[in-house]
VMD Tcl script that builds the backbone (N, CA, C; Angstrom):
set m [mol new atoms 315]
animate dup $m
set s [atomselect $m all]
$s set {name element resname resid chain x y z} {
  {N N UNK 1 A 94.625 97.991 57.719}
  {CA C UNK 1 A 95.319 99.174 58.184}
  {C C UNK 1 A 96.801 99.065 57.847}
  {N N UNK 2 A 97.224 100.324 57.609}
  {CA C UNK 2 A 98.586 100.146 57.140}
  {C C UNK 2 A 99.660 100.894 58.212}
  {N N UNK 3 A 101.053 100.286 58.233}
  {CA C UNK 3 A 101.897 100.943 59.534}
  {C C UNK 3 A 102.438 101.860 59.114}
  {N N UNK 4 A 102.476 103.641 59.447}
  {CA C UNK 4 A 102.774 104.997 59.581}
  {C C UNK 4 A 104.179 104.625 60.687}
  {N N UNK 5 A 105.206 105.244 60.328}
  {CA C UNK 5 A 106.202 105.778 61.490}
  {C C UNK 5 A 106.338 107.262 61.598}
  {N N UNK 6 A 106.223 107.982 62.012}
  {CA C UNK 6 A 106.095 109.159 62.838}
  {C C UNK 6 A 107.574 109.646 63.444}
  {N N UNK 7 A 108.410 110.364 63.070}
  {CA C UNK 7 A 109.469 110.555 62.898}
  {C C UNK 7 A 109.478 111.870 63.529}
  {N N UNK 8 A 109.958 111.984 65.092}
  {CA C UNK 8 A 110.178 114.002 65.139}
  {C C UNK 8 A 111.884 113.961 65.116}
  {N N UNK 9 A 112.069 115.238 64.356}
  {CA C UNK 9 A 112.649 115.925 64.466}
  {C C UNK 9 A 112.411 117.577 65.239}
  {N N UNK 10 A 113.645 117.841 66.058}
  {CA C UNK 10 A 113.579 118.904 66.813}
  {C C UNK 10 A 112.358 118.808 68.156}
  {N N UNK 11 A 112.066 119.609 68.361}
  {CA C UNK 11 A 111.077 119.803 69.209}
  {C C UNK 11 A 111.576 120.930 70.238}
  {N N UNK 12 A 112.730 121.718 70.365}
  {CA C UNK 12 A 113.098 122.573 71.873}
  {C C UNK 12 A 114.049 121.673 72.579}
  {N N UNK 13 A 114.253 123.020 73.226}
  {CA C UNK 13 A 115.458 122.289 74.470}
  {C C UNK 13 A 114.821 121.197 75.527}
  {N N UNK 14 A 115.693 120.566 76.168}
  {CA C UNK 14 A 115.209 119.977 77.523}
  {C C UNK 14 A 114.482 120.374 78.674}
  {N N UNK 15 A 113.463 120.513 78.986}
  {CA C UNK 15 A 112.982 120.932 80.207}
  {C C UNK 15 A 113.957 121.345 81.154}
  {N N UNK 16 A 113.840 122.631 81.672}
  {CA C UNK 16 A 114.479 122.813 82.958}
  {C C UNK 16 A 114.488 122.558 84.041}
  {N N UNK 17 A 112.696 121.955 84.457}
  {CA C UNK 17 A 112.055 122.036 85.833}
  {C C UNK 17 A 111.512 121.004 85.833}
  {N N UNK 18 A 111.116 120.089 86.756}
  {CA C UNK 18 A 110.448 118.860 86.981}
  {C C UNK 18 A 108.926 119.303 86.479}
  {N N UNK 19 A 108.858 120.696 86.784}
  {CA C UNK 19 A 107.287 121.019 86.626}
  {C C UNK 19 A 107.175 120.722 85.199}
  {N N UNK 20 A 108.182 121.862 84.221}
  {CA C UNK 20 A 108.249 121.711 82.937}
  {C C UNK 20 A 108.249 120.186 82.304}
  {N N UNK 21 A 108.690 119.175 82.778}
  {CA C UNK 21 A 108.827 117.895 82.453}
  {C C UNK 21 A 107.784 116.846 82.537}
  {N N UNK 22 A 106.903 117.591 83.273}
  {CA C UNK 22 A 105.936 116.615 83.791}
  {C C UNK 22 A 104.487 117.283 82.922}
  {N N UNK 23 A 104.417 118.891 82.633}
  {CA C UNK 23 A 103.680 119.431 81.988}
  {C C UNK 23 A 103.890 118.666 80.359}
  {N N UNK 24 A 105.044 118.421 79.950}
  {CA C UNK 24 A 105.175 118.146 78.658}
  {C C UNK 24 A 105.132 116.661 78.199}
  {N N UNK 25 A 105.136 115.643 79.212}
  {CA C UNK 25 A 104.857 114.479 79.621}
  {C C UNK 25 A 103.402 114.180 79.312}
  {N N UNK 26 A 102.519 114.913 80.005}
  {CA C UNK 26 A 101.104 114.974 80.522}
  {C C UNK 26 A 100.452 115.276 78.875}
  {N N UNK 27 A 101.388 116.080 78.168}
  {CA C UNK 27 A 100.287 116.388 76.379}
  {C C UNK 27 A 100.976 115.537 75.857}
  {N N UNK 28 A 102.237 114.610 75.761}
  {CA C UNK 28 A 102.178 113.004 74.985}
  {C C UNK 28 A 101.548 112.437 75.710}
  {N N UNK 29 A 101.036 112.223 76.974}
  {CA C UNK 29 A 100.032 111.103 77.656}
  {C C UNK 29 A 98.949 110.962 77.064}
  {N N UNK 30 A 98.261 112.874 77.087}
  {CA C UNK 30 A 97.168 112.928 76.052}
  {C C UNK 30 A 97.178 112.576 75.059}
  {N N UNK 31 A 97.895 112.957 74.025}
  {CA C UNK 31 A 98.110 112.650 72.287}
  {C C UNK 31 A 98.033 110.971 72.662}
  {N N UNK 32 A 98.869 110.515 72.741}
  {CA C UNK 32 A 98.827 109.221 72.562}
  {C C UNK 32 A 97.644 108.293 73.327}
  {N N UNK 33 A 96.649 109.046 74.331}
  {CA C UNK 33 A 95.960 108.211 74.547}
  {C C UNK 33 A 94.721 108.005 73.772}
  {N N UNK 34 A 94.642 109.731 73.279}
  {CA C UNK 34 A 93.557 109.971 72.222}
  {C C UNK 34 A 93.814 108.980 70.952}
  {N N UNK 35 A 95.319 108.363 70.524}
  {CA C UNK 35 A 95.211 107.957 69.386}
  {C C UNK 35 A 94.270 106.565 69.740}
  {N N UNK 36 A 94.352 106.121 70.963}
  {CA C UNK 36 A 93.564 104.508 70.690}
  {C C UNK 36 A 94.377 103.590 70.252}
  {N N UNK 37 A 93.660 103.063 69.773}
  {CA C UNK 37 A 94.283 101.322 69.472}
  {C C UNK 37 A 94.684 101.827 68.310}
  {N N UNK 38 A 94.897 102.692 67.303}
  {CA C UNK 38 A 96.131 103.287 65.920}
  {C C UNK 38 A 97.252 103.299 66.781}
  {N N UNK 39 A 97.373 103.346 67.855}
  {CA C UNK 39 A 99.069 103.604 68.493}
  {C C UNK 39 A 99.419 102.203 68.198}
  {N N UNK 40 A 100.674 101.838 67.704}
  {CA C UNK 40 A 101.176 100.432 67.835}
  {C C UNK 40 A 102.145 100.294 68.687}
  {N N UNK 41 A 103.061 101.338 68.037}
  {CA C UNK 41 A 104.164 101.691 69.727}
  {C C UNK 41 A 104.446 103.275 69.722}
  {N N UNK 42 A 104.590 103.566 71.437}
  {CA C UNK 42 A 104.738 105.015 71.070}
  {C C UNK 42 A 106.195 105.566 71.107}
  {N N UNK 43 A 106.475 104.639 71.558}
  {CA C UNK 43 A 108.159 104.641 70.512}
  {C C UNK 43 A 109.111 105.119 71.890}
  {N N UNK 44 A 110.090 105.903 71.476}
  {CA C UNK 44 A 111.169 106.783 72.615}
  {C C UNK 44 A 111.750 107.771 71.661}
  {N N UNK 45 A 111.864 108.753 73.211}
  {CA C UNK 45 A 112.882 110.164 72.643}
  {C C UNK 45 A 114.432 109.299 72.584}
  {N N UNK 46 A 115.097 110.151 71.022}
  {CA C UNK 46 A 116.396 109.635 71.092}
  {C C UNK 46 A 117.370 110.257 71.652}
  {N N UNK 47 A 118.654 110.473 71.478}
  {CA C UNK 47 A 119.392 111.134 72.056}
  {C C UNK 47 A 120.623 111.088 70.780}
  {N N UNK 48 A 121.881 110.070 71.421}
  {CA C UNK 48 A 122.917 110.177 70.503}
  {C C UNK 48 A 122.855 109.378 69.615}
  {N N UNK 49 A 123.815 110.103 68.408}
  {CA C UNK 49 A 123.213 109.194 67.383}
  {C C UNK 49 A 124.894 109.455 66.387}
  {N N UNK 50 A 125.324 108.782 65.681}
  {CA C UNK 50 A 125.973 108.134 64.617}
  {C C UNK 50 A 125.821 108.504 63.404}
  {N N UNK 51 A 126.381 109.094 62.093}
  {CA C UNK 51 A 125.728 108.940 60.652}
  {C C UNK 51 A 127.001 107.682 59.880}
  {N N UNK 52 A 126.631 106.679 59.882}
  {CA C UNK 52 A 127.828 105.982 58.925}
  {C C UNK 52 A 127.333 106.406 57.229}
  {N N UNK 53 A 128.498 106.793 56.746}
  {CA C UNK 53 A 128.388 106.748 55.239}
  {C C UNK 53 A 128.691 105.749 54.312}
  {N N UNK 54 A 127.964 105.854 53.362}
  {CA C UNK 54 A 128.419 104.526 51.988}
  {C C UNK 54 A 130.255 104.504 52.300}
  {N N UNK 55 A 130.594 104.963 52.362}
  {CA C UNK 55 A 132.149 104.887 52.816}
  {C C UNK 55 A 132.709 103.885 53.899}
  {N N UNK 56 A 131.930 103.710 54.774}
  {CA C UNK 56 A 132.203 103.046 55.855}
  {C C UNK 56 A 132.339 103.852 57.557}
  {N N UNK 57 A 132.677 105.289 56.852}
  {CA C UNK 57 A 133.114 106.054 58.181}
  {C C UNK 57 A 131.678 106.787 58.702}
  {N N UNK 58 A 132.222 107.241 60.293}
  {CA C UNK 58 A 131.304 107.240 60.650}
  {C C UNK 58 A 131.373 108.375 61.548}
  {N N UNK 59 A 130.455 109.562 61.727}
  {CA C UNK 59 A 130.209 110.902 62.052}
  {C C UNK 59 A 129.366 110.727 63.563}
  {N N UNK 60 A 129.737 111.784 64.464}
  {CA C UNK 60 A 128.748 112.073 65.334}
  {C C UNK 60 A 127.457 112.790 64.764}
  {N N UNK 61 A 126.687 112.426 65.401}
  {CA C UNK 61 A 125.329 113.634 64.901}
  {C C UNK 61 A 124.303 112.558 63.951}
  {N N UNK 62 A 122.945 113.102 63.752}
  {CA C UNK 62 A 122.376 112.627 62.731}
  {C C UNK 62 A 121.998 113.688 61.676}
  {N N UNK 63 A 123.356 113.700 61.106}
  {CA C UNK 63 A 122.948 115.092 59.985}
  {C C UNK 63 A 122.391 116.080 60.225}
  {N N UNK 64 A 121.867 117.124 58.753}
  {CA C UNK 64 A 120.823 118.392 59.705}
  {C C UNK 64 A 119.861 118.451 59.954}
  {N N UNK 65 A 119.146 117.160 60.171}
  {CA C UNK 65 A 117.877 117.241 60.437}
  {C C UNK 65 A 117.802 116.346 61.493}
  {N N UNK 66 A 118.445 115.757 62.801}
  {CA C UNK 66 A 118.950 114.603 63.585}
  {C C UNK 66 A 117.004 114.263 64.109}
  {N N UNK 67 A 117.062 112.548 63.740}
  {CA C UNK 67 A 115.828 112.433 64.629}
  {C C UNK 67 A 115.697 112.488 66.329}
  {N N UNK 68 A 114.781 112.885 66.748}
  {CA C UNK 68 A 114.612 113.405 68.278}
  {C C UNK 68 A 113.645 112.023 68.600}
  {N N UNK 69 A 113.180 110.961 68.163}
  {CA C UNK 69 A 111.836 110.748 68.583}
  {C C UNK 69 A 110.921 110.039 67.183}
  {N N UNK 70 A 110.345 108.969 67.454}
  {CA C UNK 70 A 109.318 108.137 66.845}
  {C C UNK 70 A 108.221 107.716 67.042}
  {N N UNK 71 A 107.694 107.092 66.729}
  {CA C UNK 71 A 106.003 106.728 67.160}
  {C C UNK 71 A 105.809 105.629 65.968}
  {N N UNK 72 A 104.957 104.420 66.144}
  {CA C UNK 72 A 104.279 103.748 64.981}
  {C C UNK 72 A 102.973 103.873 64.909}
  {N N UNK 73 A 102.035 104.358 64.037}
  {CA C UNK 73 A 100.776 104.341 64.163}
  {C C UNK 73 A 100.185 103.283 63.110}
  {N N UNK 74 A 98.691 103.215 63.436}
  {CA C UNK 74 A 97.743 102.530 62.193}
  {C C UNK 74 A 97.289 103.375 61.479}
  {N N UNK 75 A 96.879 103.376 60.330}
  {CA C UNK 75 A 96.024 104.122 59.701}
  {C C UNK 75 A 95.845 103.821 58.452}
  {N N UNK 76 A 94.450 104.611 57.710}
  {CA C UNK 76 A 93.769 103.671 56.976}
  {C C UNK 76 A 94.523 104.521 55.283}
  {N N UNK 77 A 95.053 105.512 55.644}
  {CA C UNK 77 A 96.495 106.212 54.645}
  {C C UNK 77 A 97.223 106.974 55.013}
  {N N UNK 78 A 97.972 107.531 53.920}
  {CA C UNK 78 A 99.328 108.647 54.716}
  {C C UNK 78 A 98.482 109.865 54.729}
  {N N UNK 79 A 97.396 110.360 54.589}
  {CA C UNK 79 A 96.291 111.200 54.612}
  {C C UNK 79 A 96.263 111.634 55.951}
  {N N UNK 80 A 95.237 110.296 56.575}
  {CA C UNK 80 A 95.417 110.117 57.824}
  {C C UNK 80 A 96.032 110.163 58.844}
  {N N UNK 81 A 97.312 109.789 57.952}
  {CA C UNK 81 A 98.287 109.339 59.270}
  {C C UNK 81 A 98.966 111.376 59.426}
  {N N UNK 82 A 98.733 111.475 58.685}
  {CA C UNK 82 A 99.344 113.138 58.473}
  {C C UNK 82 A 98.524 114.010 59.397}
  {N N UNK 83 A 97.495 113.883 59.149}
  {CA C UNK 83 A 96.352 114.294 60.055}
  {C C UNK 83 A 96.415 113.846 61.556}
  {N N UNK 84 A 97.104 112.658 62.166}
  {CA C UNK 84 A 97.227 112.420 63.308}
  {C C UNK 84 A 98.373 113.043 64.006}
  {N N UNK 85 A 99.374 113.281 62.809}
  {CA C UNK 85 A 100.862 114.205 63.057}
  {C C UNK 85 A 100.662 115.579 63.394}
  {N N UNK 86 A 99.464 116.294 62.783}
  {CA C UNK 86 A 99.079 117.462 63.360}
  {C C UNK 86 A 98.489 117.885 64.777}
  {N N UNK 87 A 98.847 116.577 65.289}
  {CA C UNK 87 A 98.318 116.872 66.707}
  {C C UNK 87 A 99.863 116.649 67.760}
  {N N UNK 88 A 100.574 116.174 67.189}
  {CA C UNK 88 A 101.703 115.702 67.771}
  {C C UNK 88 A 102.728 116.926 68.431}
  {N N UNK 89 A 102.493 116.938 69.945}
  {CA C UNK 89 A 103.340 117.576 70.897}
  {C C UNK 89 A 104.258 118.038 70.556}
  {N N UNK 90 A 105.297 117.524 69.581}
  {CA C UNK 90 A 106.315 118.179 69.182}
  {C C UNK 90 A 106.296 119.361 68.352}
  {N N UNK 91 A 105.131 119.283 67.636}
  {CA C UNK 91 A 105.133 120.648 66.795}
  {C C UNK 91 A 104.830 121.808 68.130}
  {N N UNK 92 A 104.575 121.930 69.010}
  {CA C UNK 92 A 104.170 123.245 69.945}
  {C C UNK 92 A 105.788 123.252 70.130}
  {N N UNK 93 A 106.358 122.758 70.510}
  {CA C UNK 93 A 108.407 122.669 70.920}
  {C C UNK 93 A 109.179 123.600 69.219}
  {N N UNK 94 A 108.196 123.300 68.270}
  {CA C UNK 94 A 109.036 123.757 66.808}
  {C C UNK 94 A 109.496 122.777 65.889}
  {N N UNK 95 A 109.470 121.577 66.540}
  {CA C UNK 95 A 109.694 120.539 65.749}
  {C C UNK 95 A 108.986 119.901 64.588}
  {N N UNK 96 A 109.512 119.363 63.947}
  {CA C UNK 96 A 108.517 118.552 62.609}
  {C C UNK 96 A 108.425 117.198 63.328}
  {N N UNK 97 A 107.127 116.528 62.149}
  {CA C UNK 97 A 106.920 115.225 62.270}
  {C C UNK 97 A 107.056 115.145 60.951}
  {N N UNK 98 A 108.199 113.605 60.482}
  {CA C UNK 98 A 108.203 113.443 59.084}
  {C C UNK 98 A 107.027 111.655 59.282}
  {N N UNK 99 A 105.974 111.600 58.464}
  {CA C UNK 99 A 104.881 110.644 58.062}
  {C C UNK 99 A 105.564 109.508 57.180}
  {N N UNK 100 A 105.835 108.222 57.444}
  {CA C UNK 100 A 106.293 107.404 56.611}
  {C C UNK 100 A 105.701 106.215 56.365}
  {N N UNK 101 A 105.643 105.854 55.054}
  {CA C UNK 101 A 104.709 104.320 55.593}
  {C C UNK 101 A 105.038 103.143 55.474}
  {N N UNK 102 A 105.465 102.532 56.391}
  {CA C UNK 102 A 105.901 101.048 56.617}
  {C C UNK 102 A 105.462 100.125 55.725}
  {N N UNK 103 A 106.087 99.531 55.076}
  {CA C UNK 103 A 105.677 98.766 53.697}
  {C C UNK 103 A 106.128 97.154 54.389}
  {N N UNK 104 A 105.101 96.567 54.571}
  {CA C UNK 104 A 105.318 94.658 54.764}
  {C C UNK 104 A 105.729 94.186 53.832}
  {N N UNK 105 A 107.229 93.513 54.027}
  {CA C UNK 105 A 107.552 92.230 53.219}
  {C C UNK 105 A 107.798 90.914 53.657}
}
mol reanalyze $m
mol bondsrecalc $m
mol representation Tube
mol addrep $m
């Protein structure tokens, strides 16, 4: 099996309501419990973030596409692993999942 990182970008604003927070909690509980033993880690929502450039200097923000959020999965290709991204909570929020595949050295 090979290691997928799972990359969201976006997803919606912050919950307003404990209800809202706990509803949106409850479909990553699901997603990720459905993945099984392919979950390796289910990672964390990010927040602030930094862009340093080949320059040395260094920007608030993560550019225009800032990551929100990661995941590592297993899977047996980026096929797959794409196919497991289509289930991923963040797309109902508007967000993307970018599919990457962890290469061992």
């Amino acid at each position: 099996m090979t290691k997928y990182v799972l990359a969201y970008h976006g997803g919606g604003p912050m919950p307003e309501s404990a209800e809202e927070t706990e509803k949106i909690m409850a479909q990553w509980g699901a997603w990720f419990q459905g993945l099984g033993a392919s979950l390796v880690d289910p990672g964390n929502p990010l927040t602030q973030a930094r862009t340093v450039a080949s320059n040395g200097s260094a920007s608030d923000g993560g550019g225009v596409n800032p990551l929100t959020g990661y995941s590592i999965i297993n899977a047996d290709s980026i096929d797959a692993a794409v196919d497991v991204a289509k289930g991923c909570p963040v797309l109902a929020g508007g967000g993307n999942v970018e599919v990457a595949e962890a290469i061992e050295i």
